[in-house]
C-alpha positions in Angstrom: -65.5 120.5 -188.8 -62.0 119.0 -187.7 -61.9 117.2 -190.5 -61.9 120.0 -193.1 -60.0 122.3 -190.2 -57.4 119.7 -191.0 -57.8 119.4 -195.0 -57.3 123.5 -194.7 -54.3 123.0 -192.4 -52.5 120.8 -194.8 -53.2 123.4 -198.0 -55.9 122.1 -199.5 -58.3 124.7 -200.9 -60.5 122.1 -202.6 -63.2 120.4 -200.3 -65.4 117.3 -201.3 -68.8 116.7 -198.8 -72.3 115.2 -199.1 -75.3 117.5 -198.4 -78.4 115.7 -196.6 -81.3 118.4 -195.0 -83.3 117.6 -191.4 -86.4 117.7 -191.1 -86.7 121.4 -190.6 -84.7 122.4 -194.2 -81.4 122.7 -192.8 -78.4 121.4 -195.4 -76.0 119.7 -192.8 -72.9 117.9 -194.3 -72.8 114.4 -194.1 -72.6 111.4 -196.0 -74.7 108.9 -194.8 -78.1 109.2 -194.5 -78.8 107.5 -191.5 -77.1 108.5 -188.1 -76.4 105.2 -187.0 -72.6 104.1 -188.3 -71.1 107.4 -187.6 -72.3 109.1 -184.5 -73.9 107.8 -181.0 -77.2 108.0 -182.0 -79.9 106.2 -184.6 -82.3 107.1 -187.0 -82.2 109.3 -190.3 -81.1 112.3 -190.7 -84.2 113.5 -192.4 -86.5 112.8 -189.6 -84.5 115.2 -187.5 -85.2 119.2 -186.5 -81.6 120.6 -186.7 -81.8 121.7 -182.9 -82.4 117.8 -182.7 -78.8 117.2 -184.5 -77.1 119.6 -182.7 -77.2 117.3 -179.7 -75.5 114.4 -181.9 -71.9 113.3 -181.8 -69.4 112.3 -184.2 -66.9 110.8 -182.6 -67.8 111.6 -178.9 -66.9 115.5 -179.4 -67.7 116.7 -182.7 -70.9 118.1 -184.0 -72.8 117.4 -187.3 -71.1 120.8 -189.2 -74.0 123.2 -191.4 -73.2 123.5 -194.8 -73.3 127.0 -194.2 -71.0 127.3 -191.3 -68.2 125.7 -193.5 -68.8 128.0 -196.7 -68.3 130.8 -193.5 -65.7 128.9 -192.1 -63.2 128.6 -195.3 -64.2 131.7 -196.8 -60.9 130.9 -200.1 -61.8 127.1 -199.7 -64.4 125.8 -203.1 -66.5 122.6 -202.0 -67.9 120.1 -204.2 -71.0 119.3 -203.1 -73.1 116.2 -203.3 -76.6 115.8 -203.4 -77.5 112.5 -201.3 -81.2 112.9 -200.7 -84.5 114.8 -202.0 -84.8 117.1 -199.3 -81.2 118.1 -199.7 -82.4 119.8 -203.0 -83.8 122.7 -202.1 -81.7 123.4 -198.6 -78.5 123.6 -201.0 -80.3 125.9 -203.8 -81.5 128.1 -200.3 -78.2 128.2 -199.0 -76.0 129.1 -201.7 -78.1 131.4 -202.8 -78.3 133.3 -199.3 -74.6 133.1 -198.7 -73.7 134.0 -202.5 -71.3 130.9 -203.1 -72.7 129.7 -206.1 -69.0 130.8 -207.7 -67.6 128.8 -205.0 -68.9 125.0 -205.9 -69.4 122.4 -207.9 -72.8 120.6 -207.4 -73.4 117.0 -208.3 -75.4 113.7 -207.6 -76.0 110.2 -208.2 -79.7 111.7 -208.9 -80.1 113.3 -212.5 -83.7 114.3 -211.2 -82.2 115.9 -208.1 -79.4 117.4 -210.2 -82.0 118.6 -213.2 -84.2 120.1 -209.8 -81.4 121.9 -208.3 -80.5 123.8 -211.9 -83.9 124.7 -212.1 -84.0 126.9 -208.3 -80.8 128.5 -209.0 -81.1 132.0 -210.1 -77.6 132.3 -210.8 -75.2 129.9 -212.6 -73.6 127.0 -210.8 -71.1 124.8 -212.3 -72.1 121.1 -212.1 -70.7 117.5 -212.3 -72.4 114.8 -214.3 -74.2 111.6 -212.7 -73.1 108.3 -213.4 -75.9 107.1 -215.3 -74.9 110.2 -217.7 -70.9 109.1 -217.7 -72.1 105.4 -218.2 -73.8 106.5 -221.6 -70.7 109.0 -222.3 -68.8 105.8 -221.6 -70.2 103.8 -224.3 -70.8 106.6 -226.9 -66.6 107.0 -226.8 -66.1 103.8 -227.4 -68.3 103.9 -230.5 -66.5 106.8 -231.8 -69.5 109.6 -230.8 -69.3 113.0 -229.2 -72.1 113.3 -227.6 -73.9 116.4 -224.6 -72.8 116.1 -220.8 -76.4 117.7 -220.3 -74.5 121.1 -218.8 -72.1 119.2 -217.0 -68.3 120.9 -216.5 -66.9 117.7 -215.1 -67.1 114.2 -215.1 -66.5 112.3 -211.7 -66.0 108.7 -211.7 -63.8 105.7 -210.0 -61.7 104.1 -212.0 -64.2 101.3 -212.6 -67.9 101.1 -213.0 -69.4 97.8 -212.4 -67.5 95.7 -215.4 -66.7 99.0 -216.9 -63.0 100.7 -216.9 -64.0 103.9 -216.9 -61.0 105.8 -216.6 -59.3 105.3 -219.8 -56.6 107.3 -221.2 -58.9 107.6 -224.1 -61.6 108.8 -222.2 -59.6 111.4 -220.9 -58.6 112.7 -223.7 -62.0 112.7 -225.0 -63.1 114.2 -222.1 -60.7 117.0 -222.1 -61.7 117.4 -226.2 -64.8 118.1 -225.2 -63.9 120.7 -222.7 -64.5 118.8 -219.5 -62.3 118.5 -216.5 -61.9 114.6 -215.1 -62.3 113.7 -211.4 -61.1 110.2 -210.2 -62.9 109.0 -207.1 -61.7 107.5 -204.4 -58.2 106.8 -204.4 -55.7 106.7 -201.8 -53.3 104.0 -202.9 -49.9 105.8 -204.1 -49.3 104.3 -207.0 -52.7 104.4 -208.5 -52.6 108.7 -207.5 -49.6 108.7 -209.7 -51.1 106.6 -212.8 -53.8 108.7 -213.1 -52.3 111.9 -212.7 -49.8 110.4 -215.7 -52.9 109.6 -217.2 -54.0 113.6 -217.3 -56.8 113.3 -214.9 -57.9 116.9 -213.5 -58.9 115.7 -209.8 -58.7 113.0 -207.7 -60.8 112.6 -204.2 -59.2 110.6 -202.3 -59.3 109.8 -197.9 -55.4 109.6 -197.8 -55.2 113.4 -198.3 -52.0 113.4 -197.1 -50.1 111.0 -199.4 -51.7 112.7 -201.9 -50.3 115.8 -201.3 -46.9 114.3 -200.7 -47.3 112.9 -204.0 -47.9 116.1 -205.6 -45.1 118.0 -204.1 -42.5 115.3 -205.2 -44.4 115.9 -208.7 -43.6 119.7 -208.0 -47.6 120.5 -208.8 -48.3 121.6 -205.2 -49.3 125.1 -205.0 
């Protein structure tokens, strides 16, 4: 929770996470799976009640933060929201639908059946990102000249390379944005690679180094 207390702090009104579930259905916001590289215990995630994470620690003080209590917690704040694992499918779908966010995120994952899955339990709209197998295909279909369907997808979020394959391209971009689809660059927090994609028209960029970002953009004079 510090850690977005202090993306909020700085002005940020955009949130990035990763959405695991315990064992009892509970979306919790995490990005690894497993417990043991981040936090003084072991094991996954998945085979945990949620009164079972509470007692966990991040960083000897801080608690495992519900999705829920963050969407509460930063009520003018939107969150992009990745799927990371099965069970994380159906505690998302539960609990934007309960708290009425779904005008508040954008849902993606690496998963195009966990993506496709998600879609289907949502009563109400909720704008989505495409996977990377999708952008891969996307990827070579520009370079052969074709337009092709991003599959319901609003926005296309990628690093700058994929395997052997520049993905951020200027001509991508473009053909992105002709297609009526925002462009998120993922992660970056070297300076001068923030600025050449930003030249480059990009739409978002997720980086670690939120604050030389920002620094970057008020120098730019596109901080709002």
């Amino acid at each position: 929770m510090a850690a977005f207390e202090a993306a909020v702090r700085l002005g940020y009104r955009y949130l990035e996470t990763d959405v695991h579930a315990t064992a009892d259905g509970v979306a919790v916001a995490f990005h690894d799976g497993r417990l043991d590289r981040m936090t003084d215990a072991q094991g996954a995630i998945a085979d945990r009640t949620y009164a079972q994470l509470r007692t966990v620690r991040v960083g000897g003080d801080h608690t495992i933060p519900r999705l829920d209590e963050l969407l509460d917690a930063f009520p003018d704040a939107r969150f992009n929201l990745d799927i990371k694992a099965p069970g994380a499918v159906v505690a998302l779908a539960d609990v934007l639908t309960r708290t009425r966010a779904e005008d508040r995120v954008l849902v993606t994952s690496f998963s195009r059946r966990r993506l496709n899955d998600f879609r289907a339990r949502m009563a109400r709209p909720v704008v989505l990102g495409a996977t990377t197998a999708v952008i891969v295909v996307e990827l070579v279909a520009f370079g052969l000249g074709i337009r092709r369907s991003f599959s319901g997808a609003s926005a296309l979020q990628c690093p700058v390379a994929q395997g052997p394959i520049v993905a951020l391209t200027k001509r991508f971009v473009d053909g992105a944005h002709q297609a009526g689809l925002k462009v998120h660059a993922w992660t970056i927090d070297d300076p001068t690679e923030m600025g050449r994609l930003i030249d480059m028209g990009v739409d978002g960029i997720f980086s670690d180094r939120i604050d030389v970002l920002k620094a970057i953009l008020v120098e730019r004079g596109m901080w709002e």
